[in-house]
PyMOL Python script that loads the backbone (N, CA, C, O; Angstrom):
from pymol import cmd

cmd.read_pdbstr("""\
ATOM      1  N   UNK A   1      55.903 -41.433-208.858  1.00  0.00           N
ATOM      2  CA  UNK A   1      55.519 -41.310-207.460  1.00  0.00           C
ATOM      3  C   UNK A   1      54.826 -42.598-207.014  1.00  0.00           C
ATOM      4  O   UNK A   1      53.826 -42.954-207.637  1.00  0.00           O
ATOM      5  N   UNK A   2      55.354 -43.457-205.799  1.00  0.00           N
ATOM      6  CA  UNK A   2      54.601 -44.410-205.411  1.00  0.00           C
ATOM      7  C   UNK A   2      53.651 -44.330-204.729  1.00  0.00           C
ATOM      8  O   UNK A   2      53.634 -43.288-204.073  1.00  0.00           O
ATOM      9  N   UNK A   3      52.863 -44.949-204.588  1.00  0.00           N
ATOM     10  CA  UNK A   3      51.527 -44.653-203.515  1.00  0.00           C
ATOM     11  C   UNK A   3      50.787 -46.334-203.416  1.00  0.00           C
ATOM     12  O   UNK A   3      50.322 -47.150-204.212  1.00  0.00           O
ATOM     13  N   UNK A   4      51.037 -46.228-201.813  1.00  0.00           N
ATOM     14  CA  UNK A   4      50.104 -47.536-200.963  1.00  0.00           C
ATOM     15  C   UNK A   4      49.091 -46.874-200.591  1.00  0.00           C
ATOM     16  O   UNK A   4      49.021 -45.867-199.887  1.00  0.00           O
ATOM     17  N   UNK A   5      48.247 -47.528-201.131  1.00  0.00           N
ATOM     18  CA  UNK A   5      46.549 -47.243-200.522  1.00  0.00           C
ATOM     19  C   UNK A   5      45.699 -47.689-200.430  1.00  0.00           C
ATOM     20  O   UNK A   5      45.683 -48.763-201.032  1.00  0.00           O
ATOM     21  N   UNK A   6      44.405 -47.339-199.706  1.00  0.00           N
ATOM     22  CA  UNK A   6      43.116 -48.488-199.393  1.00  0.00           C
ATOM     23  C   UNK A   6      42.099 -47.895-200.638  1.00  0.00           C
ATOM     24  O   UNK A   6      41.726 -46.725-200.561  1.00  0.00           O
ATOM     25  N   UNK A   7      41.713 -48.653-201.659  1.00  0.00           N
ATOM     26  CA  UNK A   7      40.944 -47.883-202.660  1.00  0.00           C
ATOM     27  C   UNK A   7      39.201 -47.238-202.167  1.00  0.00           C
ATOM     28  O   UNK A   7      38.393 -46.627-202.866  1.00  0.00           O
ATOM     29  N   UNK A   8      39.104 -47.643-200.827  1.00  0.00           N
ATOM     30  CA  UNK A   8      38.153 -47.733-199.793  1.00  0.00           C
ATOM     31  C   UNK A   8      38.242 -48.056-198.463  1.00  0.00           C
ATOM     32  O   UNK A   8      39.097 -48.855-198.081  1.00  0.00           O
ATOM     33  N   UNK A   9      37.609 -47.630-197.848  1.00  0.00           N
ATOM     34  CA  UNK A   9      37.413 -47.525-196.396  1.00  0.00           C
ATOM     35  C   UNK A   9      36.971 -48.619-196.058  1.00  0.00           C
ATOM     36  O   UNK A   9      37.331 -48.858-194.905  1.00  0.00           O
ATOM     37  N   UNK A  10      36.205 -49.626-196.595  1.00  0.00           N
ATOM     38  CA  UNK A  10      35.307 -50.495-196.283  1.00  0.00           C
ATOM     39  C   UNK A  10      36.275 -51.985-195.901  1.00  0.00           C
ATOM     40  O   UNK A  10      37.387 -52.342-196.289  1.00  0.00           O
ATOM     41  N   UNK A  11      35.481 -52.485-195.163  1.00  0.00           N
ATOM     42  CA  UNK A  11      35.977 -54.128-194.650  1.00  0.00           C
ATOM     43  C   UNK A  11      36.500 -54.604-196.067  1.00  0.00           C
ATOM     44  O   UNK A  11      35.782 -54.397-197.045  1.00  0.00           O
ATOM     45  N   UNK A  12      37.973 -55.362-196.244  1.00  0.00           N
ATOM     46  CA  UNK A  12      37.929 -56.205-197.280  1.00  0.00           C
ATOM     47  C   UNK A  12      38.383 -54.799-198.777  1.00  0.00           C
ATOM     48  O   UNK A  12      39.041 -55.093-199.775  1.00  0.00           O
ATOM     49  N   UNK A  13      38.117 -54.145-198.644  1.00  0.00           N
ATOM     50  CA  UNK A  13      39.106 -53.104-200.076  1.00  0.00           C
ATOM     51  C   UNK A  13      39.857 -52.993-200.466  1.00  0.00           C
ATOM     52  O   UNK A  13      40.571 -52.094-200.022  1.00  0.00           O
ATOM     53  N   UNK A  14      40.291 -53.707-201.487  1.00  0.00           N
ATOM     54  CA  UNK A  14      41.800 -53.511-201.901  1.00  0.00           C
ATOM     55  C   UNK A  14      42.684 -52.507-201.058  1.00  0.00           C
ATOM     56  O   UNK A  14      42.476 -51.459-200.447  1.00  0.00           O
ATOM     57  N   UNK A  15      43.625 -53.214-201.279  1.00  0.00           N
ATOM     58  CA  UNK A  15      45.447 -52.099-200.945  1.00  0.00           C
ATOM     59  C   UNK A  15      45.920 -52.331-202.149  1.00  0.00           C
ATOM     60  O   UNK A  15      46.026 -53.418-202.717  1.00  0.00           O
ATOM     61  N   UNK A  16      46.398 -50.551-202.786  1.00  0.00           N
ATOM     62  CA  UNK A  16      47.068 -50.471-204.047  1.00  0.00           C
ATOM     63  C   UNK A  16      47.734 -50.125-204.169  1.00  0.00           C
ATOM     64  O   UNK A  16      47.893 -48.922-203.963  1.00  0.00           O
ATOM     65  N   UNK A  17      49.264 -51.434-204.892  1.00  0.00           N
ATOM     66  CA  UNK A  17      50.136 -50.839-205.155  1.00  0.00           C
ATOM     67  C   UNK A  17      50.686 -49.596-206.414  1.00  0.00           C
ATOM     68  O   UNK A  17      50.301 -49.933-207.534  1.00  0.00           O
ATOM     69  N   UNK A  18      51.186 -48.772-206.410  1.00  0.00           N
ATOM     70  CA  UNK A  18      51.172 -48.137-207.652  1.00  0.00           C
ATOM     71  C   UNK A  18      52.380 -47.719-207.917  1.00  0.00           C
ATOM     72  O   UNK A  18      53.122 -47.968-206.967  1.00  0.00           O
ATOM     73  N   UNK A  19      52.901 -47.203-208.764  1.00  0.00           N
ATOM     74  CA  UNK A  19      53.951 -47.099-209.282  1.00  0.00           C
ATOM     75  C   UNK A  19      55.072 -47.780-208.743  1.00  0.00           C
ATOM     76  O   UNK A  19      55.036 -48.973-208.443  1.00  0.00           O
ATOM     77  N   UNK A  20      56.543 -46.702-208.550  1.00  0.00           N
ATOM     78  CA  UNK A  20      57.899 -47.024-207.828  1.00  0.00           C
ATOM     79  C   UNK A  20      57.095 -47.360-205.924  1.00  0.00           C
ATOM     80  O   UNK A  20      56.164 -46.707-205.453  1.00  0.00           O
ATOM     81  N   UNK A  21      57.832 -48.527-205.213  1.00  0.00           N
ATOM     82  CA  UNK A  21      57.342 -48.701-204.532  1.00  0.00           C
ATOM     83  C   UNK A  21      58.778 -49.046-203.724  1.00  0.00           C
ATOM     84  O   UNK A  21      59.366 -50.124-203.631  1.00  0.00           O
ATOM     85  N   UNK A  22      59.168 -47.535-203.096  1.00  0.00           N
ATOM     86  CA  UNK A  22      60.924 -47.915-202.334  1.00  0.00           C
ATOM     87  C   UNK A  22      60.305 -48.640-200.982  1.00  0.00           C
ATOM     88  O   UNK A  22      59.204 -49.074-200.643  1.00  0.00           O
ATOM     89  N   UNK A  23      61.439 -48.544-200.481  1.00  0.00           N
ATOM     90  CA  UNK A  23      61.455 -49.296-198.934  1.00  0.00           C
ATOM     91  C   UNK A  23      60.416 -48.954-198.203  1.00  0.00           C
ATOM     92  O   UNK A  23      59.614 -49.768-197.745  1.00  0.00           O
ATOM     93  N   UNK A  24      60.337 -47.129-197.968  1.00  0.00           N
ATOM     94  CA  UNK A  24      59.694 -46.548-196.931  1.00  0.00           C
ATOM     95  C   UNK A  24      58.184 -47.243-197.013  1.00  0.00           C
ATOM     96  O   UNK A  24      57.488 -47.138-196.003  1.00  0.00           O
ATOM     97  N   UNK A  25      57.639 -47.956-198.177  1.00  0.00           N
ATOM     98  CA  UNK A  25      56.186 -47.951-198.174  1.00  0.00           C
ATOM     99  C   UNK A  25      56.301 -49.280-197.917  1.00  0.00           C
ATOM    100  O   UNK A  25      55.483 -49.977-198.518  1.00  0.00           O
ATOM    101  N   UNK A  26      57.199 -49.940-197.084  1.00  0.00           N
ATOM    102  CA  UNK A  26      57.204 -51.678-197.067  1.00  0.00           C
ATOM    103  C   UNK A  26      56.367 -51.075-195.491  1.00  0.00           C
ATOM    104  O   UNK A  26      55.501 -51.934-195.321  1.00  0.00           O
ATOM    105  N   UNK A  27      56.262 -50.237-194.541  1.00  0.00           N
ATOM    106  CA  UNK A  27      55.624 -49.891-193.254  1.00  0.00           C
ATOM    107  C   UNK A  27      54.531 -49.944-193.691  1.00  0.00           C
ATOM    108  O   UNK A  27      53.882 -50.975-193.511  1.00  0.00           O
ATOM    109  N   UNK A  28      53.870 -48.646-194.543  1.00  0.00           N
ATOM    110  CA  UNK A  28      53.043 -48.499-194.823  1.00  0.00           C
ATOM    111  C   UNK A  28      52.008 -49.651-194.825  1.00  0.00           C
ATOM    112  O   UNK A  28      51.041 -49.867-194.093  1.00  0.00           O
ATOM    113  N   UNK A  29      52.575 -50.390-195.995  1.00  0.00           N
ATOM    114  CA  UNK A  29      51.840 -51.240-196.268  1.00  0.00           C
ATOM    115  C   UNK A  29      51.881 -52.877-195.400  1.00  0.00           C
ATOM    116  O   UNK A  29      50.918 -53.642-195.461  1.00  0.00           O
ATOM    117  N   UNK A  30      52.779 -53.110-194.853  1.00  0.00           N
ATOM    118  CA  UNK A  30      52.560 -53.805-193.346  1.00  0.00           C
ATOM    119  C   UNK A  30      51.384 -53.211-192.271  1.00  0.00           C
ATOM    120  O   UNK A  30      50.542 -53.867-191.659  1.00  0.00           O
ATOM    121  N   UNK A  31      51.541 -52.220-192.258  1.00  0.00           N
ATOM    122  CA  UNK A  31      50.244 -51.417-191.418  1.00  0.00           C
ATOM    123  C   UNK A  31      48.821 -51.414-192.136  1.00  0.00           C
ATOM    124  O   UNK A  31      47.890 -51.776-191.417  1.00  0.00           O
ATOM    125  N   UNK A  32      48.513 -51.059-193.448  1.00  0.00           N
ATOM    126  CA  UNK A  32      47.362 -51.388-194.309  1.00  0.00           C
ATOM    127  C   UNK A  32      47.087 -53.205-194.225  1.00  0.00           C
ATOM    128  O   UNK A  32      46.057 -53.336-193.565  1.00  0.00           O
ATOM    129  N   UNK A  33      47.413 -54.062-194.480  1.00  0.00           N
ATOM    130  CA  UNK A  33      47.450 -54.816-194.198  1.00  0.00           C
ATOM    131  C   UNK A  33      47.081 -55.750-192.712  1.00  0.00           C
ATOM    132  O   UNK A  33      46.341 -56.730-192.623  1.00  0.00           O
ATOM    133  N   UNK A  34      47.689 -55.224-191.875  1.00  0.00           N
ATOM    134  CA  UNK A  34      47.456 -55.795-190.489  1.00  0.00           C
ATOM    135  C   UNK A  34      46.299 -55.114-190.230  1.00  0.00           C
ATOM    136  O   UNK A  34      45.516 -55.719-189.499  1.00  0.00           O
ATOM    137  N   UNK A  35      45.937 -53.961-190.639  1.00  0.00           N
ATOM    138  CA  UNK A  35      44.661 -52.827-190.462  1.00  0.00           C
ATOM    139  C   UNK A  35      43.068 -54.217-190.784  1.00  0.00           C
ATOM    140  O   UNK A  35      42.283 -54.438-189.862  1.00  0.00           O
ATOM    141  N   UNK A  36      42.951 -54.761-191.834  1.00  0.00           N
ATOM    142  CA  UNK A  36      42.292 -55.194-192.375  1.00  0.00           C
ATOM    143  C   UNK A  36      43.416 -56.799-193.260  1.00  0.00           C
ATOM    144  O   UNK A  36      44.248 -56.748-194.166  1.00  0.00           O
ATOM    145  N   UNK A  37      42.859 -58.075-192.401  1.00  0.00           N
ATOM    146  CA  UNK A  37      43.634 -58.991-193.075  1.00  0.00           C
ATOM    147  C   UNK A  37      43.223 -59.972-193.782  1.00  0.00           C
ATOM    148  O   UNK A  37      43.686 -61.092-193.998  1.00  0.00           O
ATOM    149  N   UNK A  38      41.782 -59.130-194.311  1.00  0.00           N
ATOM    150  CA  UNK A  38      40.805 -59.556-195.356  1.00  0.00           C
ATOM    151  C   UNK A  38      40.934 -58.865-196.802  1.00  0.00           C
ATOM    152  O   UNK A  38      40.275 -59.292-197.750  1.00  0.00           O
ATOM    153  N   UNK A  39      41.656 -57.972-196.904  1.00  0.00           N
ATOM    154  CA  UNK A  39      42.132 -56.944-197.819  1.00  0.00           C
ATOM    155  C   UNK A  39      43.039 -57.652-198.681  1.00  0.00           C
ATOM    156  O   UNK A  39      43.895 -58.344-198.131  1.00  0.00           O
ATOM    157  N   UNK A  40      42.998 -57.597-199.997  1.00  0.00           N
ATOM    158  CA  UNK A  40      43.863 -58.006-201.073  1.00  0.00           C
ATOM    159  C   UNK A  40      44.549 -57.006-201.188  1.00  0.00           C
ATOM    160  O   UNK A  40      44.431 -55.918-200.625  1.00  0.00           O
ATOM    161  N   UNK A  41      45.640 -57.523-202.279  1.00  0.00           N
ATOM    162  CA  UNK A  41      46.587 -56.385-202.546  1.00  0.00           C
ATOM    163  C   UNK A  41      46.550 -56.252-203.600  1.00  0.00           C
ATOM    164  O   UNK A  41      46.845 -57.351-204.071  1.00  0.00           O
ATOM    165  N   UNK A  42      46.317 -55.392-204.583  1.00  0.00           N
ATOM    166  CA  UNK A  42      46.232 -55.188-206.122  1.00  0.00           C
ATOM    167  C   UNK A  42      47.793 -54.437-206.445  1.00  0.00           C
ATOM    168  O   UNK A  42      47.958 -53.228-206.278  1.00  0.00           O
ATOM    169  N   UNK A  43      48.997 -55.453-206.978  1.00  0.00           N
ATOM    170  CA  UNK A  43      49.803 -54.970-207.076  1.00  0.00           C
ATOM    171  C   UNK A  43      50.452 -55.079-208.512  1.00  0.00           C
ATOM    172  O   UNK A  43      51.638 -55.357-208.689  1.00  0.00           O
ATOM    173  N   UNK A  44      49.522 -54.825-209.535  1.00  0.00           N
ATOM    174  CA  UNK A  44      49.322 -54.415-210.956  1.00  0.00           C
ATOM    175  C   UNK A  44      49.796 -53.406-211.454  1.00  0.00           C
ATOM    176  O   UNK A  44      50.617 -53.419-212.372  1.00  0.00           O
ATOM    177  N   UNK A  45      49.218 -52.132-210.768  1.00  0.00           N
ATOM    178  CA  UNK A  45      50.113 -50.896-211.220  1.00  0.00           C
ATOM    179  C   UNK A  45      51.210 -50.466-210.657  1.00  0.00           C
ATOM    180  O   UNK A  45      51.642 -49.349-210.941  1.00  0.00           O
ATOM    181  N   UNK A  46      51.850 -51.293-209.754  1.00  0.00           N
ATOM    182  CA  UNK A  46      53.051 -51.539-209.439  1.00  0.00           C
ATOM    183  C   UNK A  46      54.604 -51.410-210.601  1.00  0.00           C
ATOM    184  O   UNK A  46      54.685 -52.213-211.531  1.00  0.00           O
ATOM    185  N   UNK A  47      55.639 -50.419-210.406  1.00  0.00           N
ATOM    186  CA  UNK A  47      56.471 -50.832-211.547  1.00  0.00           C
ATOM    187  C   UNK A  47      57.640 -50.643-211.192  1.00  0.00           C
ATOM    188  O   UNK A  47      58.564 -50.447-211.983  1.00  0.00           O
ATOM    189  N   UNK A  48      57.738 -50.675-210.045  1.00  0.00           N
ATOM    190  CA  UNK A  48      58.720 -51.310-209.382  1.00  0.00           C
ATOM    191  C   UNK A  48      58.597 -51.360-208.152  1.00  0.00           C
ATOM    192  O   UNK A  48      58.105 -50.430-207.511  1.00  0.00           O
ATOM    193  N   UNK A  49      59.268 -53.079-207.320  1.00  0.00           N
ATOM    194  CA  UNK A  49      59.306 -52.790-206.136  1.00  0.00           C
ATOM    195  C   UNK A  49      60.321 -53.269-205.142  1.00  0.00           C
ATOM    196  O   UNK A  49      60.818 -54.391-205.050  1.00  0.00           O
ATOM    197  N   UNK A  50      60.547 -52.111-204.358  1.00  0.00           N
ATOM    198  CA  UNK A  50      61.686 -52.780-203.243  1.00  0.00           C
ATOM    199  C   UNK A  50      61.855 -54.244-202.400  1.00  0.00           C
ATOM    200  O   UNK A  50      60.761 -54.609-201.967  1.00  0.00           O
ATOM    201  N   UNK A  51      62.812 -55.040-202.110  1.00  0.00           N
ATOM    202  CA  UNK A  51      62.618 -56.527-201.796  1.00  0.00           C
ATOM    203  C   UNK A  51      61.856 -55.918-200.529  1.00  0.00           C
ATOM    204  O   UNK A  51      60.750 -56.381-200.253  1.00  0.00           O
ATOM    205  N   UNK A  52      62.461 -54.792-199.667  1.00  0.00           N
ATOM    206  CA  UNK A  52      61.608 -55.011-198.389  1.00  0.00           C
ATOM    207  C   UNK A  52      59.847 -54.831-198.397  1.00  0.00           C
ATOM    208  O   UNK A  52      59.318 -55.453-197.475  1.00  0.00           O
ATOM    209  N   UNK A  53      58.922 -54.101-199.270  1.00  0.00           N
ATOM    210  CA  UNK A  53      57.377 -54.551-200.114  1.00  0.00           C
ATOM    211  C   UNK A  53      57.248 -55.511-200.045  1.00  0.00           C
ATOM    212  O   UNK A  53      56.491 -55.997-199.205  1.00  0.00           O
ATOM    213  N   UNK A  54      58.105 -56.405-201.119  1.00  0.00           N
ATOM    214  CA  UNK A  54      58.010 -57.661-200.767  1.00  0.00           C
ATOM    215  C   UNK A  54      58.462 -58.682-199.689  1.00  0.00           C
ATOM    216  O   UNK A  54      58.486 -59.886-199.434  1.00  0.00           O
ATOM    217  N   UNK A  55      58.596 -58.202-199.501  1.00  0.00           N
ATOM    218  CA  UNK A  55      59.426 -59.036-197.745  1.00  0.00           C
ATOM    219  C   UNK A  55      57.814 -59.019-197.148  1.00  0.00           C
ATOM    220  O   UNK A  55      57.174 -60.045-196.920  1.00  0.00           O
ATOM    221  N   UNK A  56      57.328 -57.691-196.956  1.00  0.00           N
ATOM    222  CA  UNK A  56      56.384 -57.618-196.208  1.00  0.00           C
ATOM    223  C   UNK A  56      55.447 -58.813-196.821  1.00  0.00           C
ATOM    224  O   UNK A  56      55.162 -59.731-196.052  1.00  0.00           O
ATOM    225  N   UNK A  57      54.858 -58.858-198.417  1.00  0.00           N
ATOM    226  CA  UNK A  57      53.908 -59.751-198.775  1.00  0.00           C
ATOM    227  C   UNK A  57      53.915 -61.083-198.513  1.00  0.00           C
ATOM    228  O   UNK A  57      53.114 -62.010-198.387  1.00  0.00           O
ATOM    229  N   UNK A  58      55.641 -60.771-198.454  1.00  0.00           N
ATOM    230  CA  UNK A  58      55.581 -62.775-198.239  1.00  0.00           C
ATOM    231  C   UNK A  58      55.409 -63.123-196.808  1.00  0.00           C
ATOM    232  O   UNK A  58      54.786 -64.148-196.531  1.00  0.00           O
ATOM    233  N   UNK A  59      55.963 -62.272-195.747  1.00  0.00           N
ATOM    234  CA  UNK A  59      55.532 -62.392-194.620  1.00  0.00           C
ATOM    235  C   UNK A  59      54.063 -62.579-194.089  1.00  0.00           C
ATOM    236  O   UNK A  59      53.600 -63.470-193.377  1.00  0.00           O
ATOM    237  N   UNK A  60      53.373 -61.295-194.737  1.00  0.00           N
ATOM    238  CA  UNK A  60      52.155 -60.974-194.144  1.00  0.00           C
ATOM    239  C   UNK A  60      50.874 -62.111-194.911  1.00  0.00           C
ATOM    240  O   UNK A  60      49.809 -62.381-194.355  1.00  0.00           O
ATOM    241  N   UNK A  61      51.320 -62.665-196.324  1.00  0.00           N
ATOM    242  CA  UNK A  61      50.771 -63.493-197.162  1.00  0.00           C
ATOM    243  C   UNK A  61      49.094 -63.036-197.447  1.00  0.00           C
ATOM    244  O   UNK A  61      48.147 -63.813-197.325  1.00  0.00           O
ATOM    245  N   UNK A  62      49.011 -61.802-197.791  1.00  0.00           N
ATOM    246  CA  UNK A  62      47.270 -61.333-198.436  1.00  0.00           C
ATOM    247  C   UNK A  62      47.122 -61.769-199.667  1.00  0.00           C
ATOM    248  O   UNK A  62      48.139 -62.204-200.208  1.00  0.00           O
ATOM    249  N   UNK A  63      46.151 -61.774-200.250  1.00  0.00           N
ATOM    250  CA  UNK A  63      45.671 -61.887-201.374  1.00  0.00           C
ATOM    251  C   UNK A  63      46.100 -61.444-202.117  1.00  0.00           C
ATOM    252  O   UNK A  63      46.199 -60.257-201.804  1.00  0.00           O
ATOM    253  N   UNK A  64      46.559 -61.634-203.209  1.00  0.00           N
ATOM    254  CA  UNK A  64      47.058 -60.507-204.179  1.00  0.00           C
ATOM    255  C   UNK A  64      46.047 -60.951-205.664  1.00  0.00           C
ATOM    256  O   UNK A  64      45.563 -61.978-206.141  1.00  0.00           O
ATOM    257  N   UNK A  65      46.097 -59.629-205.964  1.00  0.00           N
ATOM    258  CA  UNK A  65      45.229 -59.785-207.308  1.00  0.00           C
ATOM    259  C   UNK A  65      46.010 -59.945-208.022  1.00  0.00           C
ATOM    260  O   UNK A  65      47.095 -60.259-207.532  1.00  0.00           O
ATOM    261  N   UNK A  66      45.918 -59.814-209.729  1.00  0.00           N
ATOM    262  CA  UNK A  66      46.862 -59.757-210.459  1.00  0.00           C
ATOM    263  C   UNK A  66      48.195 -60.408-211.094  1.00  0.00           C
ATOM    264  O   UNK A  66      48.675 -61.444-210.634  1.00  0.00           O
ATOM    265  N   UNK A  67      48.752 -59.717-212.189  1.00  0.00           N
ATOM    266  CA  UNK A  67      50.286 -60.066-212.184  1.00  0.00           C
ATOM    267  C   UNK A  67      50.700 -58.371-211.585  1.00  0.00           C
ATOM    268  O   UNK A  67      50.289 -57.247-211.873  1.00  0.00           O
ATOM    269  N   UNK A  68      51.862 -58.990-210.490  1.00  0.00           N
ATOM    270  CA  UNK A  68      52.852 -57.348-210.690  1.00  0.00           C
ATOM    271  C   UNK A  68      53.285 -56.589-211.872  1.00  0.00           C
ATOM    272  O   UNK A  68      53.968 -57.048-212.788  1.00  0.00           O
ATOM    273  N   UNK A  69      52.937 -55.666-211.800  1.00  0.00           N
ATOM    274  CA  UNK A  69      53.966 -54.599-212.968  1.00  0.00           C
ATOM    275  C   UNK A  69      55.219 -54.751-213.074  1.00  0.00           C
ATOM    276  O   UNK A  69      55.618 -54.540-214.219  1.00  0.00           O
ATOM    277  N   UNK A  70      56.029 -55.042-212.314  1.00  0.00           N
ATOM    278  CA  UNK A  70      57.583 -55.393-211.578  1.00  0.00           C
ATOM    279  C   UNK A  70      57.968 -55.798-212.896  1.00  0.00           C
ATOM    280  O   UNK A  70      56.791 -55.880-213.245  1.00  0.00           O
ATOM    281  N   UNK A  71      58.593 -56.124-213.937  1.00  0.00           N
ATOM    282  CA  UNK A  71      58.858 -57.257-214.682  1.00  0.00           C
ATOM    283  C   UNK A  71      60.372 -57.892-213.342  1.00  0.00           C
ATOM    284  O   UNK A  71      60.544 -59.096-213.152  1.00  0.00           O
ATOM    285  N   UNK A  72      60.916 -57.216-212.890  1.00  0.00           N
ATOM    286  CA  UNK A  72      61.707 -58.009-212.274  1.00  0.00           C
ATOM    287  C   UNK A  72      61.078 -59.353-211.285  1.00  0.00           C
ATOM    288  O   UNK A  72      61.448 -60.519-211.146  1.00  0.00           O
ATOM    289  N   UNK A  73      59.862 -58.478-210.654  1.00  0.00           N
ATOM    290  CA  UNK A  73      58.984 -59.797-209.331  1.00  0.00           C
ATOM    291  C   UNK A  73      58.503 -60.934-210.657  1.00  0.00           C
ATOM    292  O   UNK A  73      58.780 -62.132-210.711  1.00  0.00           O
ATOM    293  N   UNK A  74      57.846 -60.264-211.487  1.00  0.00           N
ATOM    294  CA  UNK A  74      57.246 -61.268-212.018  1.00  0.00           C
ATOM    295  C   UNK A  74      58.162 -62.302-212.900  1.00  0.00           C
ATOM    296  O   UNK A  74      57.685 -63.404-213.175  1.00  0.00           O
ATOM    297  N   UNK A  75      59.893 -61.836-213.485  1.00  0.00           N
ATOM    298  CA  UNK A  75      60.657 -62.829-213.682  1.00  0.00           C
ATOM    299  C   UNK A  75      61.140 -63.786-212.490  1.00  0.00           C
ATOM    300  O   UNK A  75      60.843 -64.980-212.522  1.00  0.00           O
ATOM    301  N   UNK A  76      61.969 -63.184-211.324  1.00  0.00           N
ATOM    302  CA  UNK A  76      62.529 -64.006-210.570  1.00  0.00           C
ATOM    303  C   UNK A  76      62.003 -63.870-209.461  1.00  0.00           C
ATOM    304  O   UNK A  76      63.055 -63.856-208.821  1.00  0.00           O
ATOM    305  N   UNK A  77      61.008 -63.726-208.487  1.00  0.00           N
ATOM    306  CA  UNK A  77      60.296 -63.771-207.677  1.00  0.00           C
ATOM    307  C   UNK A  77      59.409 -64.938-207.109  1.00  0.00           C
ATOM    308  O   UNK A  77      58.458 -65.275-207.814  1.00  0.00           O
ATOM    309  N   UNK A  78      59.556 -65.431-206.215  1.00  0.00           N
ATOM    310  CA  UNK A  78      58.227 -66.799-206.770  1.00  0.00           C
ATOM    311  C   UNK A  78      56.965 -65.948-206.647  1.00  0.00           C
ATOM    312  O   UNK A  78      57.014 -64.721-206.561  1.00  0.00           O
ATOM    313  N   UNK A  79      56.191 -66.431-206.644  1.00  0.00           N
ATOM    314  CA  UNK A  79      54.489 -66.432-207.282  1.00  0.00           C
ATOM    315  C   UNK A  79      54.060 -66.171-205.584  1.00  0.00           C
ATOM    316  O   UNK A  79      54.621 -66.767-204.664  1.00  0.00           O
ATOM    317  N   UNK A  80      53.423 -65.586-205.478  1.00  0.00           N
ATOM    318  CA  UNK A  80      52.584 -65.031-203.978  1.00  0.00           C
ATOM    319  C   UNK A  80      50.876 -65.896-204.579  1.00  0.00           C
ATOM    320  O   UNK A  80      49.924 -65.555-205.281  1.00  0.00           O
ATOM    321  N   UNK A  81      51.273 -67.099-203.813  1.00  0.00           N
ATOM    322  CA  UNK A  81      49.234 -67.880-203.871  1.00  0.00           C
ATOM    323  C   UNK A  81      48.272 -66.578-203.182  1.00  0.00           C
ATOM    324  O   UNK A  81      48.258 -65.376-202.914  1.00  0.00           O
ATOM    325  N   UNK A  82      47.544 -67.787-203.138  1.00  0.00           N
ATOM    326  CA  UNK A  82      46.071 -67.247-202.365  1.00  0.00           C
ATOM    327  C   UNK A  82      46.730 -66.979-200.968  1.00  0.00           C
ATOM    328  O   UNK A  82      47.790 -67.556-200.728  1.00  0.00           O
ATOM    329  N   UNK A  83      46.044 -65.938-199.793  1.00  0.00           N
ATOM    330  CA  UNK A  83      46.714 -65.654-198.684  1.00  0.00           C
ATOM    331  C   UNK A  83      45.991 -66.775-197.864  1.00  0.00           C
ATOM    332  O   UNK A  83      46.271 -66.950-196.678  1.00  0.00           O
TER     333      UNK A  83
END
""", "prot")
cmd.dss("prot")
cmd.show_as("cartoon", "prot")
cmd.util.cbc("prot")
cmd.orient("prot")
């Protein structure tokens, strides 16, 4: 089960990616994101994710913590810097 979420309410709280991460949560998490664009993305427990997720990261360019879970992002993907 995938799940985008704010691990907190607060200014600046992670957004977490977690598990399978299909298309539908590329909104989601465009909306978490634009919500707060001080917010990193912890996309670690991530283990898989749809190009459009990532479409959004590279677009929206947040912070990301971590390596992805993905082994696919983290083979052929480029590298998401600092936002």
């Amino acid at each position: 089960m995938a799940v985008v979420r704010r691990t907190d309410t607060g200014q600046g709280a992670p957004i977490c990616l977690e598990g399978v991460c299909p298309v539908e949560d590329a909104e989601t998490l465009a909306s978490l994101i634009l919500e707060d664009r001080t917010a990193p993305v912890d996309w670690t427990a991530c283990t898989r994710m749809h190009t459009a997720v990532y479409q959004v990261l590279l677009r929206l360019r947040p912070s990301v913590l971590g390596t992805c879970g993905d082994p696919f992002v983290v083979r052929w993907l480029a590298r998401l810097g600092p936002g």
